[in-house]
N, C-alpha and C positions, 0 to 999 in steps of 0.2 A: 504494500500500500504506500502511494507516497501522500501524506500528510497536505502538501503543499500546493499541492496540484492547482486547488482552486483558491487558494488564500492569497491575498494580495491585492494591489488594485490591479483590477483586468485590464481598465480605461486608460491606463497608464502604460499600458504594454505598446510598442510602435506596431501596427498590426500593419502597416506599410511596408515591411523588407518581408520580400518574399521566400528567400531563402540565402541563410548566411553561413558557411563555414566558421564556425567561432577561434576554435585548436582542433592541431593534428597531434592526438592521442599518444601515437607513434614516439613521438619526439621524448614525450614525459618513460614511458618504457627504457630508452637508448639513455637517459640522464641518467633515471634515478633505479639505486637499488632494487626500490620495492615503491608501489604504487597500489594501496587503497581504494576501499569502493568510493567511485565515481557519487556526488550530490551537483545538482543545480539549480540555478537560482529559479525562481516560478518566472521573471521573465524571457528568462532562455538564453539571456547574454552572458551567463557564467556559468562555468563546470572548475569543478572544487573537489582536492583530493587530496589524503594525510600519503605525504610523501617521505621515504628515508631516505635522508641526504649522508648518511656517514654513518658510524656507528658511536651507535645509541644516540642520534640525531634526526629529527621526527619536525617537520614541519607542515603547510601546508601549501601547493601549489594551486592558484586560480587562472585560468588561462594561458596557463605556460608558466606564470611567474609566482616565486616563491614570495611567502614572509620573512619580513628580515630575520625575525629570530627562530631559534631553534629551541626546540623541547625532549627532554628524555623519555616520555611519552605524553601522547595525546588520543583520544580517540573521542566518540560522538559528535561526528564534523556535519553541522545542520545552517541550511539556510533557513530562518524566517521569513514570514508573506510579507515582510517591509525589504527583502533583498538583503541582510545584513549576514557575515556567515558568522558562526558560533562553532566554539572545538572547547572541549575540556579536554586542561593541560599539566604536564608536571614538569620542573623543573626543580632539582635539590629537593629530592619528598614534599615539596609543596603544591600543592594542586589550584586551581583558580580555572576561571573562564576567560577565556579568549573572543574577541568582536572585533572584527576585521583586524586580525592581528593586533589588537592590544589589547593587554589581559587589565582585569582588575586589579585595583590595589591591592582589595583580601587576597588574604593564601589560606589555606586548609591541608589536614592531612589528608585527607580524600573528600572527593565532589562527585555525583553521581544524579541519577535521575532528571537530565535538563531537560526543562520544560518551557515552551515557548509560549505566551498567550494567544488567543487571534486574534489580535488586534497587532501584533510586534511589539508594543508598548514595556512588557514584562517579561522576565528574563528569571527564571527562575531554579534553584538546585537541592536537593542534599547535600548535608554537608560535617565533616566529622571533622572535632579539633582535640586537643589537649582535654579542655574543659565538657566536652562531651559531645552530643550529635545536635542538627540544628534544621535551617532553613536558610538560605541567601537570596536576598532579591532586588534584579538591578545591582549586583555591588554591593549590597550592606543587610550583611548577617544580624540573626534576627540575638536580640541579646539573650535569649531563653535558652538553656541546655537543659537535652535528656540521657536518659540513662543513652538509649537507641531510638533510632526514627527509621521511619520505611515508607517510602510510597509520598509523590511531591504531587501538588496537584496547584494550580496557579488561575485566579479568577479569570474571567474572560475579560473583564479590563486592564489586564496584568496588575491590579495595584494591589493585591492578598495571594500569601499561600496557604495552603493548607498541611499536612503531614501526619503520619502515626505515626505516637510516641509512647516509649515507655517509660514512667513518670519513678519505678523505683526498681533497684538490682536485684537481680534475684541469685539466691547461690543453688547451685546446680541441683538438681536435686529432689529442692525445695516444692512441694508441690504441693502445701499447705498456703503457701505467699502466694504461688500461684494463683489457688483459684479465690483469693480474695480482689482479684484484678487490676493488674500493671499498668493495664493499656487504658489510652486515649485519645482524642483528635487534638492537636494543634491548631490554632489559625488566627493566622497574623501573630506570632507569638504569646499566644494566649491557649493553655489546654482547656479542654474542657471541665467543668468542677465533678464526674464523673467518670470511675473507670471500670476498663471492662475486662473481662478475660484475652479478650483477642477484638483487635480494630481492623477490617479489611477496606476494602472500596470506597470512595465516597464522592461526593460532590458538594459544590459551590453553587448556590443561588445567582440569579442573572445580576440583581443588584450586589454581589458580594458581600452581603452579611447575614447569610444564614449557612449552613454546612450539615451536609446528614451522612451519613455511613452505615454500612455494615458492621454487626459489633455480636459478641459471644457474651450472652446474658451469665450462663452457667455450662459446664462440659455437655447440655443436653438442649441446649436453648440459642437460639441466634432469633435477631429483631432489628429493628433499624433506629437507628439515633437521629437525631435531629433538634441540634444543637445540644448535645448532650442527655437529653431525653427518649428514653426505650418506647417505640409501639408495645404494647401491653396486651397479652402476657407472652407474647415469643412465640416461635416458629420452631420448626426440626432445624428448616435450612433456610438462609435467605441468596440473594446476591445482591449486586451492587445499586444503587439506587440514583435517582433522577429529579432533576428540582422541574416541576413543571414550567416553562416559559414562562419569565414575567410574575414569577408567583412564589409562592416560600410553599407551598403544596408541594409532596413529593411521592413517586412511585419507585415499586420495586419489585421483584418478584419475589413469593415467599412459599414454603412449602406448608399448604394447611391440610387438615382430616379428608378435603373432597381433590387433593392434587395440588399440582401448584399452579398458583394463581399473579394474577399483576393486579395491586396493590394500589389504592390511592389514602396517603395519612392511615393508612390501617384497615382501609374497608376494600372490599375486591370493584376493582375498576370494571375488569372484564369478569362476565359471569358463568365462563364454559375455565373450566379447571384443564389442562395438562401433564401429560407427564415429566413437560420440562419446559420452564421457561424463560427467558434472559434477554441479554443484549437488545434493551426496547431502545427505539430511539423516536423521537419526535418531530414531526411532521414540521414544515417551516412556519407556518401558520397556526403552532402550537395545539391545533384542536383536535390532530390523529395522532394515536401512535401503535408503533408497528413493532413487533418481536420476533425473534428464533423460537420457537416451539416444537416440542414433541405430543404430536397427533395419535401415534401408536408408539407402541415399543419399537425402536431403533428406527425410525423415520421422524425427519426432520422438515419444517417449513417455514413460512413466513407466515403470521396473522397480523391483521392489521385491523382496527378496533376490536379484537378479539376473535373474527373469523379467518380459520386460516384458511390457505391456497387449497385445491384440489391434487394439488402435486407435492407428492413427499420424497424426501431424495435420504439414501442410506447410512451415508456417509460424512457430510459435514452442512449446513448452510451459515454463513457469514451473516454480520449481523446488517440489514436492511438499511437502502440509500430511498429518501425520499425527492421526489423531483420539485423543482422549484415552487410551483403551485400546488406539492401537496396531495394533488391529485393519483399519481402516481409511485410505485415503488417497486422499487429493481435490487437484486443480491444475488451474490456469490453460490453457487451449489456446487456439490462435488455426489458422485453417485458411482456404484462399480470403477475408481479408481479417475472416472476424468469430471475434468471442472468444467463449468456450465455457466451461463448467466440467465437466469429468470427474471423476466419485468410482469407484474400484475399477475404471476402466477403462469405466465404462458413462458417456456421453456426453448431455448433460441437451439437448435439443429445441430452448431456447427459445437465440438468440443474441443478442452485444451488441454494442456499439460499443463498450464498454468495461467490462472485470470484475476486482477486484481480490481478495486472496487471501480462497480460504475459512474460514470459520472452524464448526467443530464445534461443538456442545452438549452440556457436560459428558458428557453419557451415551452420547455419539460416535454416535445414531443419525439424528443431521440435521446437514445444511450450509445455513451461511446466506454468503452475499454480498451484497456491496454490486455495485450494478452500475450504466452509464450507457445510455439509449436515446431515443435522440434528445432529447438536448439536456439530459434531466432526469435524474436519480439518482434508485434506489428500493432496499429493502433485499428480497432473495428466500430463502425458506426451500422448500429441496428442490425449486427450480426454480419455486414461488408466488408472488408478489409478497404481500409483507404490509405493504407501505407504500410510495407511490411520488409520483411527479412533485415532485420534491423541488429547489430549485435547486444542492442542495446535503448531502450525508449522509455521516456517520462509517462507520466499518466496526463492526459491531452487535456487542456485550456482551452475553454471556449471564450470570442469578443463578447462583448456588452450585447451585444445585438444576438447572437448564435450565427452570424453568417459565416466566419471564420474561428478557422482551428491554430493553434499554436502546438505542434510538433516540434519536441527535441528529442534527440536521438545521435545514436554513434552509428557509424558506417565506416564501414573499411579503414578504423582503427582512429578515424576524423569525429570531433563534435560538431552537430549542424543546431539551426536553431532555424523551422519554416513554417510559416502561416499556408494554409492553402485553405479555398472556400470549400466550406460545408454543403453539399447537395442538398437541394429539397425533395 
């Protein structure tokens, strides 16, 4: 999946060059030792890659040309939807983030889980020191240490993190400390005034000040927190939960007496139970929302206000893209070993070895993928190939409008970067 595909401003793309050679690939191979997975920018004028220049010398190469400095390692090399690139780095056991080649002030003994907002605005990490485990955001670490933290999560206006933490030590063993409960949410450096046995998943509110999770009431009980407060009296199993658009209201799936169900604030949203249910996501227009489901045993679909497809696939379904107005929804299948794309429940012909998420056309009446078949990558609109045997391709950008596509990709060892019009 590439993250980035549609983040950024579209508008701002030059959808005027119709096709540009950026770098010859080639040339970074014949320089450098070792040469890292390939990232590029969302508007296609840059390819980005952790290169070894010497030994125990790690930098990174954009377009041919390196950063001044060098690192003894580095890795998680990410562009964000503002174009800017990001690498967490070490140099002397000290760890920090990197932004277009200049790192932060802070140093850390280790940094992990970078997390970009959509918006570009926030910048956000794990992060372990001397004094214990933390959060950093933008640059400046939050003053609160815990025992341990796990799992970063960063408001969609980048200006809040989130984290699980565990608020006291436990010695090995101890499984009396245990189940009086370690764990809690962090956010903005602030834990929550309850803890729990085990903190998993969670999410941030659209306005940034409410926070819910997944949480283990007792060794036999999981429920969902929200802002520190359990749904009542608990569940076998829950998973990870959802702030509704616009709302402090949240769902989640939870395993009750009649199967498992999707949840709103505690009461069943939808009223047909499953034998599995997750990865909901939400309609652009906040008023559907759609999940992975199990219909029988060992088949899997998409439902969408609770009814699912007519088609159930064996083996895996990805969790559900909704199309711009909402109207529509397209995901991932995989069935007797090949991958598939399903839009609305209708099952497209052609299969893959490998297919990653769909992505809509402004005016939600085409899906395009990016897809792999034997050995090459091609980009497919509405199941057509309109550009392929590629060693190498992004997941494709549509203009403002849908009438043009933004294609990047490697070819004969070359980065291109080419707009070509979309068919109607």
């Amino acid at each position: 999946m590439d993250p980035i595909s549609q983040a950024g401003d579209v508008a701002a793309i030059d959808w005027n060059i119709e096709s540009k050679m950026i770098c010859d690939l080639n040339e970074w191979r014949d320089k450098f030792e070792e040469v890292q997975e390939f990232v590029v920018s969302p508007d296609g004028e840059n390819i980005a890659a952790l290169v070894k220049t010497g030994e125990e010398e790690i930098t990174v190469c954009v377009n041919g040309e390196v950063w001044e400095e060098t690192f003894e390692k580095a890795w998680s090399l990410r562009y964000g939807p503002d174009g800017r690139l990001f690498c967490l780095v070490m140099n002397d056991d000290e760890w920090t983030v990197a932004v277009d080649g200049e790192r932060w002030d802070e140093t850390f003994d280790y940094v992990w889980n970078l997390c970009i907002s959509p918006n570009g605005k926030g910048v956000a990490a794990n992060v372990r020191t001397s004094e214990g485990y933390s959060a950093v955001l933008n640059g400046e670490p939050w003053e609160s240490k815990f025992v341990e933290a796990r799992n970063c999560l960063i408001s969609k206006d980048g200006t809040k993190v989130a984290i699980a933490v565990q608020l006291s030590p436990l010695a090995e063993g101890d499984i009396f400390e245990f189940r009086k409960g370690l764990w809690s949410l962090a956010f903005d450096g602030t834990a929550w005034p309850r803890n729990f046995l085990n903190v998993w998943g969670f999410d941030i509110s659209d306005d940034g000040q409410c926070t819910a999770a997944e949480v283990r009431l007792d060794p036999n009980t999981q429920s969902i927190a929200i802002d520190g407060e359990p749904w009542m009296p608990g569940y076998k199993a829950v998973w990870e939960p959802s702030f509704v658009p616009n709302s402090k209201s949240v769902i989640a799936p939870a395993l009750t007496p009649s199967g498992w169900q999707l949840l709103i604030d505690g009461k069943p949203l939808w009223t047909k139970s499953f034998n599995q249910v997750w990865h909901q996501r939400f309609a652009p227009d906040g008023k559907k929302v759609a999940a992975v489901v199990s219909p029988d045993f060992g088949r899997w679909t998409i439902a969408v206000e609770g009814t699912p497809w007519k088609a159930t696939f064996g083996d895996v379904v990805l969790a559900p893209v909704f199309s711009p107005d909402s109207k529509n929804v397209a995901a991932v299948v995989k069935d007797k070993g090949r991958w598939m794309v399903a839009v609305n429940g209708v099952v497209w012909n052609r299969q893959f070895d490998m297919v990653w998420d769909p992505v809509f056309t402004p005016d939600s009446s085409s899906v395009a993928v990016k897809a792999a078949i034997g050995g090459a990558q091609s980009i497919l609109l509405n199941e057509q190939p309109i550009s392929g045997g590629y060693q190498l391709v992004w997941n494709p950008v549509f203009s403002p409008e849908g009438g043009e596509i933004l294609l990047r990709y490697v070819e004969g060892g070359k980065y291109y970067r080419k707009v070509v019009p979309v068919a109607k």
